[in-house]
C-alpha positions in Angstrom: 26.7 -14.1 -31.3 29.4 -11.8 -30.8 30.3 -9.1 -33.0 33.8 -8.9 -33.4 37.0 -9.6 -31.0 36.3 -8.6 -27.4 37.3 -5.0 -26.6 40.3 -4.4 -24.4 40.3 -4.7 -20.7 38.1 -2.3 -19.1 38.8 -0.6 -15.6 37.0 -2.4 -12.8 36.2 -1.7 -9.1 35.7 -5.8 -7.4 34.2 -5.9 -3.5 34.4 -10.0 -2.7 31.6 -9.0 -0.2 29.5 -6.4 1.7 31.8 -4.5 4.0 35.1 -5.7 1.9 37.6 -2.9 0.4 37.2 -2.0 -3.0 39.8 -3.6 -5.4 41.1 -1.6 -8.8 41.5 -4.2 -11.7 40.8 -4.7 -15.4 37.8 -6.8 -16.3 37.7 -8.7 -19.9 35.1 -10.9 -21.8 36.6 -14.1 -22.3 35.5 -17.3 -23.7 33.2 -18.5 -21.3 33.1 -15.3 -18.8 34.0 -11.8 -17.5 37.6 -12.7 -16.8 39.1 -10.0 -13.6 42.2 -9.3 -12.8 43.5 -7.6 -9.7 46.7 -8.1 -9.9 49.5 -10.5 -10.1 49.3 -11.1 -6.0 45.6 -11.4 -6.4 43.2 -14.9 -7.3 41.8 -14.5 -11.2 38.2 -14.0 -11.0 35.8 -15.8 -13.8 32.3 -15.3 -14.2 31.0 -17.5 -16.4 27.9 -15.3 -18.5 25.2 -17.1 -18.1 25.4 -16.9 -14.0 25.3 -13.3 -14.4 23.2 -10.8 -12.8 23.2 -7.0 -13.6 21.7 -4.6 -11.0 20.0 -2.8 -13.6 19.0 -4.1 -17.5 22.3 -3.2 -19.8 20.8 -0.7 -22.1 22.3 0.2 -25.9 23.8 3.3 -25.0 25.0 1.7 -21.2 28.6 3.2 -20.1 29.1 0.9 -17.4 28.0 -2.1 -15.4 27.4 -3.5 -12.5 27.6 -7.2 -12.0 27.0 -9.9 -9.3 27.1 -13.7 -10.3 26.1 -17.0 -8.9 29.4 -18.5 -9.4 30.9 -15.9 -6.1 27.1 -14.6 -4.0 27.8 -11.8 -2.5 30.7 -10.2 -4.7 30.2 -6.9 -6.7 31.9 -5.9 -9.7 31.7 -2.3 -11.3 32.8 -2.3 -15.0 33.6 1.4 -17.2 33.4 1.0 -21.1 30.5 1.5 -23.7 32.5 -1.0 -25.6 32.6 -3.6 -23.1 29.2 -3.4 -22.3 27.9 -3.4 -25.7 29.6 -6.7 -26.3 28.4 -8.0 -23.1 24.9 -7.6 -24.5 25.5 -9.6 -27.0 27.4 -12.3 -24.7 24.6 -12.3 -21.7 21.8 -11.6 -23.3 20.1 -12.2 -21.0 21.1 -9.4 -19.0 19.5 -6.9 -22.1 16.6 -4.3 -21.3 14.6 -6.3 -23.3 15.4 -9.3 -21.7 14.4 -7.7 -18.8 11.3 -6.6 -20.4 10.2 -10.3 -21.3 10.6 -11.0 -17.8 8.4 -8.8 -16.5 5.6 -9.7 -19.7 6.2 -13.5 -18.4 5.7 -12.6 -14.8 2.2 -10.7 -15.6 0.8 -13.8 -17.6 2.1 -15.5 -15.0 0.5 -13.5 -12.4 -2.6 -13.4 -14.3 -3.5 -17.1 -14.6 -2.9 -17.9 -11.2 -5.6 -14.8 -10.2 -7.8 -16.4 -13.6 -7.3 -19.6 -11.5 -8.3 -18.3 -7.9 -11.4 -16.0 -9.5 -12.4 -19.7 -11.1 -12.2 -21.2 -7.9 -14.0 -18.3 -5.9 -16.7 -18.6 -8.6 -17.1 -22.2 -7.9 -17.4 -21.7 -3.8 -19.7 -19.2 -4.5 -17.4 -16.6 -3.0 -16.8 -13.2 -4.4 -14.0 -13.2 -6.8 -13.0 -9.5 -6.3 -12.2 -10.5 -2.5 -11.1 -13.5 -3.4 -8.1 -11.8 -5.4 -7.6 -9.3 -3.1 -6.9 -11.8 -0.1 -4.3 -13.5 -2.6 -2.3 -9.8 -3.0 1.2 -9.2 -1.3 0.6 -6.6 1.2 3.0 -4.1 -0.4 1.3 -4.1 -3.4 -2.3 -3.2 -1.3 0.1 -0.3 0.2 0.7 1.0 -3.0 -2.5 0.8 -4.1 -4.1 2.5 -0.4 -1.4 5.2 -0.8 -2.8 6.3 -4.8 -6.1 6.3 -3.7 -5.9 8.0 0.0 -4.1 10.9 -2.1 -6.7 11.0 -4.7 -9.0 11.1 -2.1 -7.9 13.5 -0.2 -6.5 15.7 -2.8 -6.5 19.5 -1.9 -6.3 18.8 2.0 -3.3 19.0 4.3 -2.8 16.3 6.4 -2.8 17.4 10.3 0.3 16.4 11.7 1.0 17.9 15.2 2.6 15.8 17.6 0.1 15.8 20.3 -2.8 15.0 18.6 -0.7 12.1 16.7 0.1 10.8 20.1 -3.3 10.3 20.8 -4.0 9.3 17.6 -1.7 6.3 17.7 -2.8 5.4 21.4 -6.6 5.1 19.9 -5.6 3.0 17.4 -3.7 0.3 19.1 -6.3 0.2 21.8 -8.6 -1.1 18.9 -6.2 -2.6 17.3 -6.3 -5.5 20.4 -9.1 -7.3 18.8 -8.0 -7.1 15.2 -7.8 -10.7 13.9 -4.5 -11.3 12.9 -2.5 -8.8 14.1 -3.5 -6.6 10.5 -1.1 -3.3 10.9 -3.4 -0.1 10.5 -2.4 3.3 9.6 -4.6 6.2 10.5 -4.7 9.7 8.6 -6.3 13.1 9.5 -7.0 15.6 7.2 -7.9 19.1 7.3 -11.4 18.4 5.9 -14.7 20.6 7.3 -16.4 17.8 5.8 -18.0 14.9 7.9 -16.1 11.9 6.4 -14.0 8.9 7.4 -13.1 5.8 5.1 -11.1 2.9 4.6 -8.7 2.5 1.7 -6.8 -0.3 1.0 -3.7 -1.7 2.7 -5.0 -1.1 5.9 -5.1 2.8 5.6 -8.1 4.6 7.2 -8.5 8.5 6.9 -10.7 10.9 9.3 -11.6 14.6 8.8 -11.5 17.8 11.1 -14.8 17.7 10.2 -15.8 14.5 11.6 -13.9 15.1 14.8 -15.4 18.6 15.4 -18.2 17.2 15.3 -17.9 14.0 17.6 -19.0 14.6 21.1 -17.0 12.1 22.6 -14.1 10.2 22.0 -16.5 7.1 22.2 -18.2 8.1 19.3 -14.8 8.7 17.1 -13.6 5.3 18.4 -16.8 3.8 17.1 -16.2 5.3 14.0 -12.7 4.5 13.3 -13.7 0.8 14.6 -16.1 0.8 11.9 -13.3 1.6 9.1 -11.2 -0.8 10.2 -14.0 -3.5 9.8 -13.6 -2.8 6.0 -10.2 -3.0 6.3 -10.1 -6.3 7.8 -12.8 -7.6 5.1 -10.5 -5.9 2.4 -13.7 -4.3 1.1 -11.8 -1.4 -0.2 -9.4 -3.4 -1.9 -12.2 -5.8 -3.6 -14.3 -2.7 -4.5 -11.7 -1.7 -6.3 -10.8 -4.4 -8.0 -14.5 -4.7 -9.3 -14.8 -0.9 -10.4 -11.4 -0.1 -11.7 -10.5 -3.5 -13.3 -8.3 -5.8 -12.2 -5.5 -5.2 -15.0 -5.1 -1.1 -14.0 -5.4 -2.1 -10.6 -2.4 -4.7 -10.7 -0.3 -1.6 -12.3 -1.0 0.6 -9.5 0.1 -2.4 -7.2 2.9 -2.5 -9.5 3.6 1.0 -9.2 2.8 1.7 -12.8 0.8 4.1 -14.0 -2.4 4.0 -15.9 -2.8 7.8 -17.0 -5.8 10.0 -16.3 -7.9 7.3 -15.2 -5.9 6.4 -12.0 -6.0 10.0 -10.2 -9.9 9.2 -10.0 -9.3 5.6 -7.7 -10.5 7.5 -4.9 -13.5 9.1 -6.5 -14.7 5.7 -7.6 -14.1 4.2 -4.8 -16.2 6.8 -2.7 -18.7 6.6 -5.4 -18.9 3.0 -5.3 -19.7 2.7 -1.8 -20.5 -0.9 -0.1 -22.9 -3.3 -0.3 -25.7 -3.3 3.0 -23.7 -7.0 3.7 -20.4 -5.1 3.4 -21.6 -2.2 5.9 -23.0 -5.0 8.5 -19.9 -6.9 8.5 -18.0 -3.6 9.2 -20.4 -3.0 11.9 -19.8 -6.4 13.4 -16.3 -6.1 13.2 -16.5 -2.5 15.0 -18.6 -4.1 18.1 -15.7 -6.9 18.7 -13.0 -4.6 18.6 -15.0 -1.8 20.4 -15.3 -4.7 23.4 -11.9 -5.8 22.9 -10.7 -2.5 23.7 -13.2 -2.1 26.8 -14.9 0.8 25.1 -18.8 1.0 24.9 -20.2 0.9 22.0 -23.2 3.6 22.9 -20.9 5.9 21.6 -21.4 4.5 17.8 -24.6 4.0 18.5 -24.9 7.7 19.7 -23.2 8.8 16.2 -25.7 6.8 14.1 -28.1 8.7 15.9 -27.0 11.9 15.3 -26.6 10.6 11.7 -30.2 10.7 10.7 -30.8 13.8 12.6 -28.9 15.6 10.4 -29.8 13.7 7.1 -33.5 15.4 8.3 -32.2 18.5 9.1 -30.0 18.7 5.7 -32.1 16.9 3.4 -30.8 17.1 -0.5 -28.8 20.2 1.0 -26.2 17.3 2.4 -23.0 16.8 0.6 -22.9 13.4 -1.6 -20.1 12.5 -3.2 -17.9 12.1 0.3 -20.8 12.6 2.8 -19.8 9.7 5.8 -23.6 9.5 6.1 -24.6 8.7 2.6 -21.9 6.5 1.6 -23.2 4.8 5.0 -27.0 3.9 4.7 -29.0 2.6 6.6 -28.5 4.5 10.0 -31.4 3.8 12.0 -31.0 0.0 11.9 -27.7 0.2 12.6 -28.2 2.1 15.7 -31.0 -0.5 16.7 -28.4 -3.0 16.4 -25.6 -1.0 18.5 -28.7 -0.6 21.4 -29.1 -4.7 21.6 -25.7 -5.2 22.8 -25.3 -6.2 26.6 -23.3 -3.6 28.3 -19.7 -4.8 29.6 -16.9 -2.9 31.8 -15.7 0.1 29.6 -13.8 3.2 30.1 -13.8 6.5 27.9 -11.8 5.7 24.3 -9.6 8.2 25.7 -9.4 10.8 28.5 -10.0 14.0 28.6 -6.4 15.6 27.9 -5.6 12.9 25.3 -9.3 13.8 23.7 -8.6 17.6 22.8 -5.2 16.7 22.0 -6.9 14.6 18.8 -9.3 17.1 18.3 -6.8 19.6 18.0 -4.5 17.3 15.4 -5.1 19.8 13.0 -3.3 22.7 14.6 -0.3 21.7 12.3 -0.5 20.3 9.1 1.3 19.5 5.7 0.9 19.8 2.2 1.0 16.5 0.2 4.4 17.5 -2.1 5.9 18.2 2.1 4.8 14.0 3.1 8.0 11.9 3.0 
């Protein structure tokens, strides 16, 4: 209900579409709309309130608005005047902040019982729920959620950006990306790291250390690894992890790009504490031999790193790192070199040649802190 008689006509700026001139009027609340006027050679403009659309919710202490409406898509009208807005409040109210708010509660529960639905389903299939919801995510949400945790993963490390070593970088990547099922984007990260690490995060992100590229002896052996991280990534196995150890309500809010406090800035310590079933790590290792012969790239060299692998969990013993160790958030290395040694051999040809190689193992000649990313 409105609270009074409808303020006088406030200054307007109307654009009829994208590209159109500006036109200076006066915009009023009539009976059934925001009545505009441009000017006695100009057509009277009415927008009746309830096709109204504000670009942003019309707080109590708004100054101005902007409006679009069903009744004319594409039009645009800017409004000055506490006053009018105020009593546009009351008029649209739909167009309130706590309109808005509902909205967003309705779109949750919403959101909720359709996952409540899907997890009911998986349960019933015998499939795991966690996946099952992660599968049923837009990607940009999975972004989100990959970007949060490859920061709080990586937190206190510049990421190693010079050009060269990108450019190899990228060429490796889309030389495994042939046999990728689905054409699933991937988005490599180095970071200045001495630690031996690599690891999938969700939304298709992957990150590799210095560390682990020093110590690669061929470019075989970093392809096999990065093949490997993309096998989780095509399983969403980060995602579902997630889900599972974070909860799926402060993981929708990340997706959401909420926040959930203190909690969140650890997603990518649980995550790397979590670590993966032995059925998650085989399917990765699966995936990494099809897109290793996709790529024409042998897959001795993975089977060489898996090697190496227990040599140095000997050598190291309870001396080797844990939290982050590539190694122990890996087990199981000597039958998964067993299982790289039964594959037939096929044409190959190095992951990448020699110029290209020391170009990526030099990546981190320049780098960036994290507040410098764009």
């Amino acid at each position: 209900m409105s609270s009074g008689a409808a303020p006088d006509p406030s200054y307007c700026r109307f654009i009829a579409r994208r590209g159109s001139p500006p036109l200076d009027g006066t915009a009023s609340l009539g009976v059934t709309g925001v009545e505009v006027d441009l000017g006695a050679d100009k057509p009277r403009h009415i927008w009746s309130y309830g096709q109204l659309r504000s670009e942003e919710p019309i707080r109590p202490n708004a100054i101005d608005v902007l409006l679009m409406s069903k009744d004319e898509p594409g039009a645009s009208l800017f409004v000055q005047g506490a006053r009018f807005a105020a009593e546009l409040r009351l008029r649209a109210p739909h167009l309130s902040a706590r309109a808005a708010w509902l909205r967003e509660k309705r779109m949750w529960f919403f959101l909720l019982a359709i996952i409540a639905a899907l997890v009911f389903a998986a349960y019933l299939a015998g499939v795991s729920p966690a996946k099952s919801i992660a599968k049923a995510l837009p990607d940009s949400w999975r972004e989100r959620l990959g970007k949060a945790t490859r920061e709080s993963m990586t937190e206190g490390h510049k990421e190693c950006i010079d050009p060269a070593g990108l450019a190899a970088l990228t060429r490796l990547t889309e030389r495994l990306s042939k046999g990728v099922p689905g054409n699933i984007p991937f988005s490599v990260h180095v970071y200045d790291w001495p630690l031996m690490n690599a690891f999938a995060v969700p939304g298709g992100q992957i990150v590799l250390t210095k560390g682990l590229l020093d110590k690669s002896v061929s470019p075989d052996e970093t392809a096999g690894v990065l093949a490997h991280e993309m096998g989780h990534g095509i399983e969403l196995h980060p995602e579902a992890a997630i889900i599972r150890g974070f909860g799926l309500g402060a993981t929708l809010e990340v997706m959401l790009g909420g926040t959930t406090g203190g909690g969140l800035a650890n997603v990518g310590l649980m995550l790397a504490q979590l670590g993966y079933s032995r059925g998650a790590e085989r399917e990765a290792d699966k995936h990494a031999l099809e897109l290793l012969k996709a790529a024409d790239i042998s897959p001795k060299g993975l089977g060489n790193f898996f090697t190496r692998v227990m040599k140095l969990e000997a050598e190291e013993g309870d001396k080797a790192p844990g939290a982050f160790s590539w190694f122990r958030t890996h087990p199981l290395p000597a039958e998964r070199a067993r299982l790289v040694s039964e594959q037939r051999d096929y044409p190959s040809s190095p992951a990448l040649d020699a110029s290209d190689w020391q170009d990526l193992k030099s990546i981190c000649k320049k780098t960036r802190a994290p507040e410098d990313a764009t």
